[in-house]
VMD Tcl script that draws the C-alpha trace (Angstrom):
set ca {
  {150.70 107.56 107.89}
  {147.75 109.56 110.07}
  {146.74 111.16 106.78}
  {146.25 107.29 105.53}
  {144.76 105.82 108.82}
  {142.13 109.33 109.13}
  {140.93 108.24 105.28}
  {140.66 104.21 106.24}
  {138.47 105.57 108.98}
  {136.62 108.06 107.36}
  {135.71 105.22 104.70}
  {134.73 103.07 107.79}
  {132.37 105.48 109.07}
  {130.96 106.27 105.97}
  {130.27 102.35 105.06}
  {128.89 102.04 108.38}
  {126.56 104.78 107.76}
  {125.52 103.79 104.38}
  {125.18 100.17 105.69}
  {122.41 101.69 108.80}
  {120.86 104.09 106.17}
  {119.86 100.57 104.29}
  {118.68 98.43 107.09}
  {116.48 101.58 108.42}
  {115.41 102.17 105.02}
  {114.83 98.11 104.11}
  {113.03 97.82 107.53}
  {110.37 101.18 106.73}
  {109.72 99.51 102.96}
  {108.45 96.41 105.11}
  {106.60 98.06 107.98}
  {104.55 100.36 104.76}
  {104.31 96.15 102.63}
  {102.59 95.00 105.73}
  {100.61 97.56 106.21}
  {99.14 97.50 103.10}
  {98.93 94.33 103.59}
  {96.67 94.35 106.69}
  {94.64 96.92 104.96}
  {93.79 94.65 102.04}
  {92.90 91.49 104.99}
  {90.77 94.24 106.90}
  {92.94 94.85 109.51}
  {93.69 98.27 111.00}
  {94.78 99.94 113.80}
  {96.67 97.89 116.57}
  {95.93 94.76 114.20}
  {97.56 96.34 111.00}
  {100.67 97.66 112.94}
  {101.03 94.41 114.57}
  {100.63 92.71 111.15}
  {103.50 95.16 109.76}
  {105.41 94.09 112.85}
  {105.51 90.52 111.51}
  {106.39 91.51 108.30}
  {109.31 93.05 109.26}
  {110.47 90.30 111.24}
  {110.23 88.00 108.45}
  {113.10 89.99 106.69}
  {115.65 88.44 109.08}
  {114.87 84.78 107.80}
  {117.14 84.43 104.85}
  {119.06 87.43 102.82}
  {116.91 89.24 100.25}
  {113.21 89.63 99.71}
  {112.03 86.32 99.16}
  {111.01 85.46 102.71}
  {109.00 88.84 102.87}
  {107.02 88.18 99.43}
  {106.43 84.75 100.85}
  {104.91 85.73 103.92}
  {102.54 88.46 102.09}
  {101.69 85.49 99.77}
  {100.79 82.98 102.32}
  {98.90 85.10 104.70}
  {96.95 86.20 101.71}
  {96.53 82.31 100.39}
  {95.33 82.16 104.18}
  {92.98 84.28 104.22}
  {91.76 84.00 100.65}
  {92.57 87.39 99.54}
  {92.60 87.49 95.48}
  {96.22 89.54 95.43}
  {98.49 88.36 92.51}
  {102.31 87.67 92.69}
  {102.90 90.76 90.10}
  {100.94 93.32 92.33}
  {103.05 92.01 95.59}
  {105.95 92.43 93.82}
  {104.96 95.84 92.56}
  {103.96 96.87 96.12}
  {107.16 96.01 96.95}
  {109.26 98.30 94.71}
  {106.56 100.86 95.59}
  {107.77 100.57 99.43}
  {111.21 100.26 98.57}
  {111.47 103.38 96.77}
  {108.98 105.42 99.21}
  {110.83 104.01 102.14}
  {114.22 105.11 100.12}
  {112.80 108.96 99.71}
  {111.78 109.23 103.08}
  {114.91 108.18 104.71}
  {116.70 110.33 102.81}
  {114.39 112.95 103.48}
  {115.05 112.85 107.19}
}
mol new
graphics top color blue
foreach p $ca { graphics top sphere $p radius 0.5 }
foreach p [lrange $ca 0 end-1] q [lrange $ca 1 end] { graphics top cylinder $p $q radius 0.2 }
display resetview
């Protein structure tokens, strides 16, 4: 029965790990979206990490990426910034994979 109980465990651990490994790695595509981001409304510095900040944030509204793409697409709509839906989206993937490579990187 320990042989049975040490593999339940080791799956736990290892589902907990892949679980952390996602949220870092979801939460580092965001931070590198808003970034961007900021740089296309002319914001660096403190003002584009702050931005980014936001960004991230508005992950934790709903499950999935919908609430992030709609926060990139208002604050661009705000500020009149001439970014289409497709090259969002595309940024997206771009920081999803990048974020993805660099996690596992570390």
């Amino acid at each position: 029965m320990t042989s049975f109980n040490d593999r339940e465990k080791a799956f736990e651990n290892m589902f907990a790990h892949d679980q952390e490994l996602k949220f870092k790695a979801e939460a580092r595509a965001n931070k590198l979206l808003g970034l961007w981001a900021a740089e296309k409304m002319g914001l660096s510095g403190d003002e584009a990490d702050a931005y980014a900040k936001t960004v991230v944030i508005a992950d934790f509204e709903e499950a999935g990426h919908e609430d992030v793409f709609r926060k990139v697409r208002g604050d661009f709509d705000a500020k009149q910034i001439a970014v289409s839906d497709e090259e969002i989206r595309a940024k997206m993937l771009e920081t999803a994979n990048l974020a993805g490579q660099q996690i596992q990187a570390e």
